[in-house]
PASESE-925982 format. One record per residue (C-alpha): x, y, z; residue number from 1; residue in one letter. Coordinates in pm, 1 decimal. Layout:
BEGIN
<kolvex x="X" y="Y" z="Z" pos="NUM" code="A"/>
...
! end
This chain:
BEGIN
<kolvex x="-4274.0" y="459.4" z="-634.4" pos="1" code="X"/>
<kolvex x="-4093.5" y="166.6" z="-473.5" pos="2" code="X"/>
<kolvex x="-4259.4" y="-37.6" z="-245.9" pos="3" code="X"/>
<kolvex x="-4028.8" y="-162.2" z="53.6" pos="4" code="X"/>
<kolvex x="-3991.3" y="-501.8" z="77.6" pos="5" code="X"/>
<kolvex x="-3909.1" y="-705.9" z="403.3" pos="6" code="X"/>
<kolvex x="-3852.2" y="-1068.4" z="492.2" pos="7" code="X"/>
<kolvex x="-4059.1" y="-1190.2" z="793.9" pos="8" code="X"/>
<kolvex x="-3925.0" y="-1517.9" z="922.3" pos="9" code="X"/>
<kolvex x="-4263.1" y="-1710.1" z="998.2" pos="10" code="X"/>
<kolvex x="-4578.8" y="-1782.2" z="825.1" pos="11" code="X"/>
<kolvex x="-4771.1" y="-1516.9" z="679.1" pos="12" code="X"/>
<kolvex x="-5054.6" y="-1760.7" z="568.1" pos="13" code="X"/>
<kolvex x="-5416.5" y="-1621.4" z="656.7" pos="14" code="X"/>
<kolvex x="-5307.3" y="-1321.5" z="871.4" pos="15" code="X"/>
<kolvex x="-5529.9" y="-967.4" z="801.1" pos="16" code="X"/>
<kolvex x="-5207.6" y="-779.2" z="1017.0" pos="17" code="X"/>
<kolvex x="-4901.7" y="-864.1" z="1211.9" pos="18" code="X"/>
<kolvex x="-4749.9" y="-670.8" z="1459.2" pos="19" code="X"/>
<kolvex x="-4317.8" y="-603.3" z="1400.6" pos="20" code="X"/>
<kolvex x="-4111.8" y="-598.6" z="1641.0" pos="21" code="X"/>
<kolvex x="-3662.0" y="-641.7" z="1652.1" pos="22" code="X"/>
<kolvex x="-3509.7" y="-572.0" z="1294.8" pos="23" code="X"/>
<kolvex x="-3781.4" y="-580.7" z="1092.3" pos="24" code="X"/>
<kolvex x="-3953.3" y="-278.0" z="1281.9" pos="25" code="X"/>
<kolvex x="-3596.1" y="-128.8" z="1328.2" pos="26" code="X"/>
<kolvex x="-3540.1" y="-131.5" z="974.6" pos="27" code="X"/>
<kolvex x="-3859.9" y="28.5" z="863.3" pos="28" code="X"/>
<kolvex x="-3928.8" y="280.2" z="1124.7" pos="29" code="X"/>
<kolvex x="-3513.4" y="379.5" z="1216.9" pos="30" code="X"/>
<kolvex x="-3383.0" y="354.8" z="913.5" pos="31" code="X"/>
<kolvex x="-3656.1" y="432.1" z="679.7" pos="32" code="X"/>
<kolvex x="-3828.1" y="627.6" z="866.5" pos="33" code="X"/>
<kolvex x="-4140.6" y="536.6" z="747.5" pos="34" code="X"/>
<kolvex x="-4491.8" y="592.2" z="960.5" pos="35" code="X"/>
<kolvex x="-4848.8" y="497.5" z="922.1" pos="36" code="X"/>
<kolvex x="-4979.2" y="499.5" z="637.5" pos="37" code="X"/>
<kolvex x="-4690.0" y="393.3" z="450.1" pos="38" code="X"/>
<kolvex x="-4683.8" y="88.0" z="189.1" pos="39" code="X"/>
<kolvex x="-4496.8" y="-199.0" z="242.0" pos="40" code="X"/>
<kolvex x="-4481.3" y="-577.2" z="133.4" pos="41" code="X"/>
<kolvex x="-4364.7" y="-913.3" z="337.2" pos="42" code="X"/>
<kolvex x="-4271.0" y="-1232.4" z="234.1" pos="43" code="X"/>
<kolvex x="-4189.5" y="-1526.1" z="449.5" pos="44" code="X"/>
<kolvex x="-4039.2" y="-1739.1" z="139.6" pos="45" code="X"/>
<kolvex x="-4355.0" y="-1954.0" z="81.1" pos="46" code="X"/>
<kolvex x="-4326.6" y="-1823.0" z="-280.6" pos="47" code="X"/>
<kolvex x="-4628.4" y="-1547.5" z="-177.4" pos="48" code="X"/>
<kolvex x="-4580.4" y="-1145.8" z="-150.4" pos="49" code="X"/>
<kolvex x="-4796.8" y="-969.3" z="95.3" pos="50" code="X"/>
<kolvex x="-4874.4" y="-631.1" z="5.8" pos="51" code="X"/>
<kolvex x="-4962.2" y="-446.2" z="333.2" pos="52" code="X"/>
<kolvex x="-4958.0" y="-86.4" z="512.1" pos="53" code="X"/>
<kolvex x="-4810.0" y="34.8" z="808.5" pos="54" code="X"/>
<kolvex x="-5124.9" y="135.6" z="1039.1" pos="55" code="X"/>
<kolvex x="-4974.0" y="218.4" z="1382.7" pos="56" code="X"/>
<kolvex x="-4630.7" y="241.9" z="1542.7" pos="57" code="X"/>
<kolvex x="-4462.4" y="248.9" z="1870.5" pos="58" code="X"/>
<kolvex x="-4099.1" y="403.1" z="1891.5" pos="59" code="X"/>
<kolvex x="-4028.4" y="86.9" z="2178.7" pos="60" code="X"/>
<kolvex x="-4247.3" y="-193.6" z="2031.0" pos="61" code="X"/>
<kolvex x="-4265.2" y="-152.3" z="1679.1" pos="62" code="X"/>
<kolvex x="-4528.8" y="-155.1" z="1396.6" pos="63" code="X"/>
<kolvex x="-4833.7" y="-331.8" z="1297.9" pos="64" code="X"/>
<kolvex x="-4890.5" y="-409.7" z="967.3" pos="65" code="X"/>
<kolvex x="-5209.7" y="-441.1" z="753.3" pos="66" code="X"/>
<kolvex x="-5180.4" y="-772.1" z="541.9" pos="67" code="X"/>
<kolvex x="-5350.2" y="-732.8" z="211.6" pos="68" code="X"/>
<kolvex x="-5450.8" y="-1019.9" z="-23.9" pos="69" code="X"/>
<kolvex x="-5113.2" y="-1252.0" z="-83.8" pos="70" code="X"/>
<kolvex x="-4968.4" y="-1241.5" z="-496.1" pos="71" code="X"/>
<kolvex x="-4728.6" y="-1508.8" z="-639.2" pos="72" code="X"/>
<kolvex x="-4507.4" y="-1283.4" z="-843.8" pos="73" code="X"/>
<kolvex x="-4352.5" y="-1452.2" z="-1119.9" pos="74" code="X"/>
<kolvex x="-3935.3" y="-1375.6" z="-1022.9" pos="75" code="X"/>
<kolvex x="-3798.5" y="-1710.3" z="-919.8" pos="76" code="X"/>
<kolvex x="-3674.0" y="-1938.3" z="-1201.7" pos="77" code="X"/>
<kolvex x="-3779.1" y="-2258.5" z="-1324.2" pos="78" code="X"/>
<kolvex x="-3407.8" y="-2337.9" z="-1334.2" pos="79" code="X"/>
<kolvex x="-3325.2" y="-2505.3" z="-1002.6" pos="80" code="X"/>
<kolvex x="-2900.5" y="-2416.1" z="-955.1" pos="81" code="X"/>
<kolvex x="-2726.2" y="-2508.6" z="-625.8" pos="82" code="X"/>
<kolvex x="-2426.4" y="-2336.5" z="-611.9" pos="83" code="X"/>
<kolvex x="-2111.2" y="-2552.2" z="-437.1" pos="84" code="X"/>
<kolvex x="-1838.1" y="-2233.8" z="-338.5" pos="85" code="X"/>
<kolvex x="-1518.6" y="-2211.2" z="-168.3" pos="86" code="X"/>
<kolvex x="-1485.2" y="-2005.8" z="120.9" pos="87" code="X"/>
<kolvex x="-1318.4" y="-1685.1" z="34.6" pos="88" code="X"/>
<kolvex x="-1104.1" y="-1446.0" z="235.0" pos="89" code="X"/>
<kolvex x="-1261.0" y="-1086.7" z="386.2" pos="90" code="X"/>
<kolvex x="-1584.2" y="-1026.8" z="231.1" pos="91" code="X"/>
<kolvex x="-1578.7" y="-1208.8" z="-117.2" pos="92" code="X"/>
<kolvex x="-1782.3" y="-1484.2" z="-7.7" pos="93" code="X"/>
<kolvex x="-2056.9" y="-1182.9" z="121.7" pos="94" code="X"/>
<kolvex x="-2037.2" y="-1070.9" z="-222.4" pos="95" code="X"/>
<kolvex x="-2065.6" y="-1434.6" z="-409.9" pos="96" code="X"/>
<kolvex x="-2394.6" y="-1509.7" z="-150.9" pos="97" code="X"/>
<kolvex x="-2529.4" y="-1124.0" z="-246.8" pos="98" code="X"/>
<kolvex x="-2519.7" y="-1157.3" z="-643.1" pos="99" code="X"/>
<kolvex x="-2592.6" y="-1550.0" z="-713.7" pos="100" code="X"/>
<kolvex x="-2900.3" y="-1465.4" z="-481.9" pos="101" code="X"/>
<kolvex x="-2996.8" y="-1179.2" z="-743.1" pos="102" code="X"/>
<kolvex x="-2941.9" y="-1404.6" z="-1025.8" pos="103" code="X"/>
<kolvex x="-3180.4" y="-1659.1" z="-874.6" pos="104" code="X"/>
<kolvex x="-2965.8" y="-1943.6" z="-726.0" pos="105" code="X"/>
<kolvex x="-3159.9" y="-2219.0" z="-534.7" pos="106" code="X"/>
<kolvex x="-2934.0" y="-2301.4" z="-283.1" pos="107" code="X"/>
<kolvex x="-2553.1" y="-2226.7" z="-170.0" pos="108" code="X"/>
<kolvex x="-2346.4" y="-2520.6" z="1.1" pos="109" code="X"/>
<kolvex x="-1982.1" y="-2320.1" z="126.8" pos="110" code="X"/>
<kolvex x="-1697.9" y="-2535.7" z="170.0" pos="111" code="X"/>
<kolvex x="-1350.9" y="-2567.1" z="246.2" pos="112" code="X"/>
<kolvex x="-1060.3" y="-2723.4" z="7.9" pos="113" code="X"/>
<kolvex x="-733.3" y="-2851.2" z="14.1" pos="114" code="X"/>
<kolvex x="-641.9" y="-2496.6" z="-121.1" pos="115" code="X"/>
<kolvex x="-888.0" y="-2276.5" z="82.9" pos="116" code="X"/>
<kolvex x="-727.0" y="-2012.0" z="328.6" pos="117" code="X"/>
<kolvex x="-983.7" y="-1955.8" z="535.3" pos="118" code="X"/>
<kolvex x="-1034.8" y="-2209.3" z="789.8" pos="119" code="X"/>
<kolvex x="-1329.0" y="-2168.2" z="1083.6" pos="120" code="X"/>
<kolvex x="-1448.3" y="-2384.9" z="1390.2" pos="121" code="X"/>
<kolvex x="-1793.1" y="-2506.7" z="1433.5" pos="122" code="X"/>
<kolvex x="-1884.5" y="-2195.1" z="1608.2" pos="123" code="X"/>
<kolvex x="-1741.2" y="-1967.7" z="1393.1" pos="124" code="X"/>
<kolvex x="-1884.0" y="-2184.1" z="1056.5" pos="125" code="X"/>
<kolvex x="-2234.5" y="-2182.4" z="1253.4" pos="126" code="X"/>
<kolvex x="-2212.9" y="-1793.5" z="1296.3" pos="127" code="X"/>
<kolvex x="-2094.7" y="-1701.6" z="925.7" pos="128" code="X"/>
<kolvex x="-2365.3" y="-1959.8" z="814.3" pos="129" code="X"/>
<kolvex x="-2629.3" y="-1727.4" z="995.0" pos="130" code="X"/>
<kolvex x="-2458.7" y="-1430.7" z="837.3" pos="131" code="X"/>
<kolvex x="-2457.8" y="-1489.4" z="487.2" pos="132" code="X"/>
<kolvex x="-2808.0" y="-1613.7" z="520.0" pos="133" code="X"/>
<kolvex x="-2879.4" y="-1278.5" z="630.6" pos="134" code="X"/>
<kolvex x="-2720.7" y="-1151.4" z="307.4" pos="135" code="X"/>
<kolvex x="-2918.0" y="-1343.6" z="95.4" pos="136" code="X"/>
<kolvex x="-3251.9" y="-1228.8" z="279.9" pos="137" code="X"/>
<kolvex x="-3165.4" y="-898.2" z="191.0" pos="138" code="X"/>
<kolvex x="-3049.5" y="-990.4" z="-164.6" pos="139" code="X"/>
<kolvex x="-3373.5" y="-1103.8" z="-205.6" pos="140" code="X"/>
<kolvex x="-3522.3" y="-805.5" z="-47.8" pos="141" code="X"/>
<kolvex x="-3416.2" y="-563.4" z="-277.7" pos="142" code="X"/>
<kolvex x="-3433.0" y="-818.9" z="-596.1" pos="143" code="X"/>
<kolvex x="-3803.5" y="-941.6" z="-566.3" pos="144" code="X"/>
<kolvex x="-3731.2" y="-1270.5" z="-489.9" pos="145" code="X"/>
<kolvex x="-4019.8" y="-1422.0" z="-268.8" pos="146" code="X"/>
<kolvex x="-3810.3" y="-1733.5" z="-202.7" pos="147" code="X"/>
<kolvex x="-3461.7" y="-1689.9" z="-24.7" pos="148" code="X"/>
<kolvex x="-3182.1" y="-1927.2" z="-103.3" pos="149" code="X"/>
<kolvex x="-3060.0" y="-2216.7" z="145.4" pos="150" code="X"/>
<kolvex x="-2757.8" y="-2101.0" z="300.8" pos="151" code="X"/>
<kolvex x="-2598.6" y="-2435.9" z="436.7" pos="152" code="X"/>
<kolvex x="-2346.0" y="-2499.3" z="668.8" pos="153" code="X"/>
<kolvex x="-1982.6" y="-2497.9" z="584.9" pos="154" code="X"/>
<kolvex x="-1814.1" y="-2817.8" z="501.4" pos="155" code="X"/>
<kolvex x="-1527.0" y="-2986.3" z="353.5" pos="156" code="X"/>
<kolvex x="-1556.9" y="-3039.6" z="-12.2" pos="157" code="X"/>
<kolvex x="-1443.0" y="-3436.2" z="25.7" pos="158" code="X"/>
<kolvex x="-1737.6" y="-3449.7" z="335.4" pos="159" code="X"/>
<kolvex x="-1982.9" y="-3360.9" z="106.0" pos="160" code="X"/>
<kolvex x="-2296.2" y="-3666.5" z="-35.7" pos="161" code="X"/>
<kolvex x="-2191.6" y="-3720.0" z="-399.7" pos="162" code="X"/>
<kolvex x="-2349.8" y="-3392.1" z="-581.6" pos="163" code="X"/>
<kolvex x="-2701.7" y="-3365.0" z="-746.1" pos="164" code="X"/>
<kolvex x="-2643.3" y="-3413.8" z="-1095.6" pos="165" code="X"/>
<kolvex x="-2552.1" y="-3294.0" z="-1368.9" pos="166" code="X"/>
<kolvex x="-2273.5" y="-3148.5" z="-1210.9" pos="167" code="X"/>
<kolvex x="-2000.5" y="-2928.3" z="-1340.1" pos="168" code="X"/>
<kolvex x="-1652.1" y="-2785.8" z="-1226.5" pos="169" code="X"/>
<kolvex x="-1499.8" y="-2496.7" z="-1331.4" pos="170" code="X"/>
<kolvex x="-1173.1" y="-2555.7" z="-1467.4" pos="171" code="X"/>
<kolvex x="-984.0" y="-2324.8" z="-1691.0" pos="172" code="X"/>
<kolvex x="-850.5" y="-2634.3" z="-1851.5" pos="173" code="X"/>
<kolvex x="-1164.2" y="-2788.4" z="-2014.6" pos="174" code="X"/>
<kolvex x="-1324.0" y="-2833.8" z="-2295.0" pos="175" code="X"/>
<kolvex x="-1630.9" y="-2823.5" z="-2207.6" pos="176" code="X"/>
<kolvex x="-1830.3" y="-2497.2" z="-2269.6" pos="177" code="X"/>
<kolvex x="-2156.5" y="-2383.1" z="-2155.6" pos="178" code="X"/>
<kolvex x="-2300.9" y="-2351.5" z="-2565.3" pos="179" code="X"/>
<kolvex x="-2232.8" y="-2743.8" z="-2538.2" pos="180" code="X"/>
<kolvex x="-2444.8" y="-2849.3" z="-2230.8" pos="181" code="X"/>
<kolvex x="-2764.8" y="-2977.7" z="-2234.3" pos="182" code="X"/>
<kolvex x="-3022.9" y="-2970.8" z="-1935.3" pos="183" code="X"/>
<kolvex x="-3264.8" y="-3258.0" z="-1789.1" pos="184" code="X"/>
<kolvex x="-3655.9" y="-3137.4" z="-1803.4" pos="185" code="X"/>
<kolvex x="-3699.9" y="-2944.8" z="-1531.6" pos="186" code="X"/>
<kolvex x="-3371.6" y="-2770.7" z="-1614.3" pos="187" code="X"/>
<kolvex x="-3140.8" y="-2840.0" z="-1299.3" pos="188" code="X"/>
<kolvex x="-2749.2" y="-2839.5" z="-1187.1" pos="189" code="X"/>
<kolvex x="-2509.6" y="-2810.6" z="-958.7" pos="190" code="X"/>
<kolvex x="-2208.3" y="-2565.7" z="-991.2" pos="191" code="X"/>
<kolvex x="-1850.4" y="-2626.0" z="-823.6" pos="192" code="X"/>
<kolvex x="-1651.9" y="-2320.8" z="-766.9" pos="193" code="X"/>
<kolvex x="-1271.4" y="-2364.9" z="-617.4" pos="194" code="X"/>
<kolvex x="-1085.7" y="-2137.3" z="-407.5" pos="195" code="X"/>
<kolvex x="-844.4" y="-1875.6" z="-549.2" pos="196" code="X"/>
<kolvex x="-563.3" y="-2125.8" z="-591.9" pos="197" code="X"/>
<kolvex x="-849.8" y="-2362.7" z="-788.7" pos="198" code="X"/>
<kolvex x="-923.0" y="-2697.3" z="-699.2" pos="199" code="X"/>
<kolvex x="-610.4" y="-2981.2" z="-672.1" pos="200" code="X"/>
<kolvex x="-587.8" y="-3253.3" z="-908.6" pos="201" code="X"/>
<kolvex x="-709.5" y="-3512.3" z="-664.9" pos="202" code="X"/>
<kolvex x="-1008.8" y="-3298.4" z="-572.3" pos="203" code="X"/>
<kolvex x="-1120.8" y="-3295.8" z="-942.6" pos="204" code="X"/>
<kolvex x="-1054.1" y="-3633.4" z="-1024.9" pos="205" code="X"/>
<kolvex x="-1314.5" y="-3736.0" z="-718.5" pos="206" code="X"/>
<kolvex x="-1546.0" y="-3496.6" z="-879.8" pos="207" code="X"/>
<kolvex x="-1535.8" y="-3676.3" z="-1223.9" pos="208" code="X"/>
<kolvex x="-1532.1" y="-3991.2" z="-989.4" pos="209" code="X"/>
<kolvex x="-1888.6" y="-3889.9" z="-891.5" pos="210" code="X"/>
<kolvex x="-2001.5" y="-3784.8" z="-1261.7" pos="211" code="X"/>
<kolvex x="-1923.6" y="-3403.0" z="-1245.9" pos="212" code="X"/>
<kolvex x="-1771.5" y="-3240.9" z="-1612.8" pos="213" code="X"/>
<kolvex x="-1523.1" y="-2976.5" z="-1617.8" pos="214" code="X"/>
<kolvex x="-1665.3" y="-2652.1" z="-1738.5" pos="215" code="X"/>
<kolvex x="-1486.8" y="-2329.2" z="-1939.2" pos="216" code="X"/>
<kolvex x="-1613.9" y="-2031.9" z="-1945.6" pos="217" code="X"/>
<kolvex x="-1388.0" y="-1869.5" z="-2138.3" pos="218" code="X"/>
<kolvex x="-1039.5" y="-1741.6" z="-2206.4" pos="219" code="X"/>
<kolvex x="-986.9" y="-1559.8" z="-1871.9" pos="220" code="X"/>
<kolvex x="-915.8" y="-1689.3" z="-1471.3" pos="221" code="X"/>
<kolvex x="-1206.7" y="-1559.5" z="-1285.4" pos="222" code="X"/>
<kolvex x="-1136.4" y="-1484.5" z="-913.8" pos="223" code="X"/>
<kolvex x="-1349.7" y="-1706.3" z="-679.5" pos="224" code="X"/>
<kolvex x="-1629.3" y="-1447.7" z="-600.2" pos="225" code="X"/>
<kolvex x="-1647.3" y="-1374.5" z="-937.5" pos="226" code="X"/>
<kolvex x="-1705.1" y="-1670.7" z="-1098.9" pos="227" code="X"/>
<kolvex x="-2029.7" y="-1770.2" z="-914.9" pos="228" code="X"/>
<kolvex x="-2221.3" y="-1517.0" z="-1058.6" pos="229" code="X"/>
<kolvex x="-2094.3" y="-1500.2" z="-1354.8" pos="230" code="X"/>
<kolvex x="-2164.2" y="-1926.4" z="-1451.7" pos="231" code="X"/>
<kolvex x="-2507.2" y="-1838.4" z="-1245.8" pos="232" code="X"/>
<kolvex x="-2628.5" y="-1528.7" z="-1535.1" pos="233" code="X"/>
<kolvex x="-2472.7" y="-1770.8" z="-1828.2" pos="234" code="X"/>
<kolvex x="-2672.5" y="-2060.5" z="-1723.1" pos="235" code="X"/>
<kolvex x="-2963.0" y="-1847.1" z="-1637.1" pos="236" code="X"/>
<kolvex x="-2980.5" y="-1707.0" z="-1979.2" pos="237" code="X"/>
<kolvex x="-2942.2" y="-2071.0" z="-2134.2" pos="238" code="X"/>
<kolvex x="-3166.2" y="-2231.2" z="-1933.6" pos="239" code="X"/>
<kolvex x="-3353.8" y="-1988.8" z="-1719.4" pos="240" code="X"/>
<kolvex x="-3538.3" y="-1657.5" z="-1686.1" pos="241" code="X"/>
<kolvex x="-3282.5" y="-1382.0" z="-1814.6" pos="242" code="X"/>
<kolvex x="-3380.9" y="-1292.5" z="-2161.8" pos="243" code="X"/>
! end
């Protein structure tokens, strides 16, 4: 059977239980419905599982939890990817943040190009940041991940520190392919998706500017929410854990 799996945002280091309280307990005891005696396991993305059991509950207060020795499962990759993505329209960017986390991305850095439609104050950037964060926590929930992805705030792509190289583009115009690249030792990247309408001429030539390569993956346009995960399980299988 399944064990449930929950994120608990603060440190889980030398604690025999900890009581739940807010989402956490709502999660497990409203819409699980699960009661004592029930197995469970937390992880506060230190890299450490805690496998544990539900020993009381209170409808109002929540659940405490019985902390059993921590494990360091072996589920996050060697293969460190940050992910640069456009902001997409509706809830494509939701799904972008949901899969790459699967696939094992490091860390996500959403911005905003010449071509992107969706455009969002400070407040509104600050909330969505918090929001797809929460997606990836429960991406990682459900995958096994004991780490959860940065979620950074939203940006302009021409605000952005010169990129963490090698770097690489997608451009349905390259040459480039991802049989031809190479990685450094320990294997490392960063990945540049554009919007819908792709990236403008000027916004690729500061990329190459700053030593990024335009990458093909193939034949086809991708759409933007699609292409993240799909250069994330390529480069995973290359250079990472998917066998």
């Amino acid at each position: 059977m399944r064990v449930v799996r929950v994120h608990i945002d603060r440190d889980l280091a030398g604690q025999a239980s900890i009581d739940l309280t807010g989402a956490p307990a709502h999660y497990l005891l409203r819409v699980l419905r699960l009661r004592a005696g029930a197995s469970v396991a937390l992880f506060d993305g230190s890299g450490l599982e805690y496998p544990g059991e539900i020993v009381a509950t209170e409808a109002r207060a929540g659940c405490r939890v019985r902390l059993d020795a921590p494990r360091a499962p072996a589920v996050e990759s060697a293969f460190q990817v940050t992910l640069i993505q456009a902001v997409g329209r509706g809830d494509r960017m939701d799904w972008c943040v949901q899969k790459t986390t699967e696939l094992g991305v490091a860390r996500i850095q959403p911005v905003f190009t010449e071509r992107t439609e969706v455009r969002l104050d400070e407040r509104r950037a600050l909330k969505r940041r918090d929001h797809w964060h929460q997606v990836a926590v429960s991406a990682a929930e459900q995958s096994g991940r004991v780490r959860v992805p940065q979620i950074d705030q939203p940006v302009a792509l021409e605000d952005l520190p010169t990129p963490s190289l090698p770097g690489f583009y997608l451009d349905p115009g390259a040459t480039l392919t991802p049989g031809e690249l190479t990685m450094p030792a320990p294997p490392r990247c960063t990945v540049i998706i554009g919007p819908e309408g792709g990236l403008t001429e000027a916004e690729s030539a500061r990329l190459v500017r700053s030593g990024c390569q335009g990458l093909r993956l193939g034949p086809r346009i991708l759409r933007t929410e699609t292409a993240g995960p799909a250069v994330l399980a390529i480069l995973q299988s290359r250079f990472g854990d998917l066998a």
